[in-house]
N, C-alpha and C positions, 0 to 999 in steps of 0.2 A: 504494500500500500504506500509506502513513502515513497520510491524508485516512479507510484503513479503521480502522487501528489507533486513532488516533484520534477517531473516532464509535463505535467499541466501547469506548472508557475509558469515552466521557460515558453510553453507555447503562448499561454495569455500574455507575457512579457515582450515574447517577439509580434506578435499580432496587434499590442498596441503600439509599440515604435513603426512599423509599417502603416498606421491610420493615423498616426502622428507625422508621420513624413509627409503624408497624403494630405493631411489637412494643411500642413504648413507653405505646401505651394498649392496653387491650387491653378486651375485654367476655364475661369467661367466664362462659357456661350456670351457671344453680342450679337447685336443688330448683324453686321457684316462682316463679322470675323472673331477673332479671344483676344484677352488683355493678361498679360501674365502678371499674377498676384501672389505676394505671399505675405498668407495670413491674413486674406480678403482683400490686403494693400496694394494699391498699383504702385508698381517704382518703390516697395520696400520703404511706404510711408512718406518719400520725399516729394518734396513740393515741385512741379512739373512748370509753374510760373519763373522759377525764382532761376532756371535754369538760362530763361531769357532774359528778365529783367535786373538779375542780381551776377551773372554771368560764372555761377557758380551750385551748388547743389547746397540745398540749405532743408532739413528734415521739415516735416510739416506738423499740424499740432493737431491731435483728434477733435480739438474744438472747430475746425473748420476742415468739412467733409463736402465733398459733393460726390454724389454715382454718376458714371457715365459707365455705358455698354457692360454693364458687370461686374464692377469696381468699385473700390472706395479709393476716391484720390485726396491725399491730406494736403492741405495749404498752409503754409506760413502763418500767414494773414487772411484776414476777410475778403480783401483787396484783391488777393490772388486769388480765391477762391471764385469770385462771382468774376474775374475776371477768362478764367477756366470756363466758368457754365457758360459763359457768356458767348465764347470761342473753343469748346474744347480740340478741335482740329487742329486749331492756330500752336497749343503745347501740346498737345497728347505725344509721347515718345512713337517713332517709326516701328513700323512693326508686333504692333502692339505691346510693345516694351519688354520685347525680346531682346536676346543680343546679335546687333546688326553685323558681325563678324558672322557667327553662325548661322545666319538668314544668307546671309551671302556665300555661304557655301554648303545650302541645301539642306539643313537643320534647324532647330531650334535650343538654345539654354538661358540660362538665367541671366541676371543684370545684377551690378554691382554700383548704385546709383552715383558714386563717385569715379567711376569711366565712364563717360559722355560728352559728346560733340554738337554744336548745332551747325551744320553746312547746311548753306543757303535755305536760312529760314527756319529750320526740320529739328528736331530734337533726336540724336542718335545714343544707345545705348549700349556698351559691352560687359560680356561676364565679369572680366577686371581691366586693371589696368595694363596686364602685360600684353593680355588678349587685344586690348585698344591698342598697343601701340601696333602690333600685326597688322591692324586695319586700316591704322594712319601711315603705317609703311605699305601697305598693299596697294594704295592709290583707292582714296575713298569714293571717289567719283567713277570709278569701274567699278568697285567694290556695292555703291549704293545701286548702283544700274544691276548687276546681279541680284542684290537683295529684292530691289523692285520686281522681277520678274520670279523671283522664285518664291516670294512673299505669297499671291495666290493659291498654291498648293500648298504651301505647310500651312496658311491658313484655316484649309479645307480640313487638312486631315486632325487639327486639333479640333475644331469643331464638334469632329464625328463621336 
C-alpha cells in the first residue's frame, strides 16, 4: 500500500506541474488570429504604449486593463491605456506577440518583453535578447517580409 500511495503522490504531482505549465502560457482564440499570453497577460504584463511613446518597455499596472482579441493588456497609465483601446492596431506587438525571429523562420515561441524593436511604425518582439540580436543581424526587413508571409499559417494552426 505505500509503494501505491506513493506512485499516486508522484502522479498527482507530475499532472499538476503539467496544468501548471499549461495554464501559465496560455494561447487564446481572437477575432482573426491568437495573442500569446502568459498568465492571461499579453507581452508578460508590459505596457504595449510605453514601447512607442516612452521608447523603452516599462511593466504595466493591473489597475489599468483593457481586453482586446483574448487578452489582458496592462498599461502604465490611464493614458496609455485608453490610448491602446483607442488604436489597439497602432501598439499591438506583430505577430500576435510572438517572437518575430521564430515567425520568421516558420514557428512560433515566447517573448521576453525586454527584446523589442519598432521598425517603421510596428512593434516587434523576441524570445531574448540574444535571439534579437540574430534578427537584427539577419536583416530585419527580409526577416519581417518572411514573418509577414509565414504569419498566416502559424496563425491558422494555433487557432485550431
Amino acid at each position: 500500500m505505500h509503494a501505491f500511495t506513493r506512485r499516486s503522490a508522484i502522479r498527482f504531482i507530475t499532472g499538476f506541474a503539467v496544468v501548471t505549465a499549461t495554464a501559465s502560457i496560455s494561447v487564446p482564440a481572437r477575432a482573426d488570429g491568437v495573442v500569446f499570453t502568459s498568465w492571461g497577460k499579453a507581452i508578460r504584463g508590459y505596457d504595449p504604449v510605453a514601447y512607442f511613446t516612452q521608447s523603452k518597455p516599462v511593466k504595466g499596472n493591473a489597475d489599468f486593463t483593457h481586453e482586446f482579441q483574448g487578452a489582458k493588456w496592462q498599461f502604465a497609465t490611464a493614458a496609455n491605456r485608453d490610448a491602446f483601446a483607442a488604436n489597439p492596431e497602432k501598439y499591438a506587438p506583430q505577430y500576435g506577440g510572438y517572437c518575430a525571429w521564430a515567425v520568421s523562420q516558420s514557428y512560433t515561441a515566447s517573448v521576453d518583453p525586454e527584446a523589442w524593436k519598432v521598425v517603421d511604425g510596428k512593434l516587434y518582439l523576441n524570445y531574448s535578447k540574444s535571439v534579437q540580436q540574430q534578427w537584427l543581424a539577419g536583416g530585419t526587413a527580409m526577416l519581417i517580409k518572411q514573418g509577414d508571409a509565414n504569419w498566416p499559417g502559424l496563425r491558422k494552426g494555433l487557432k485550431g
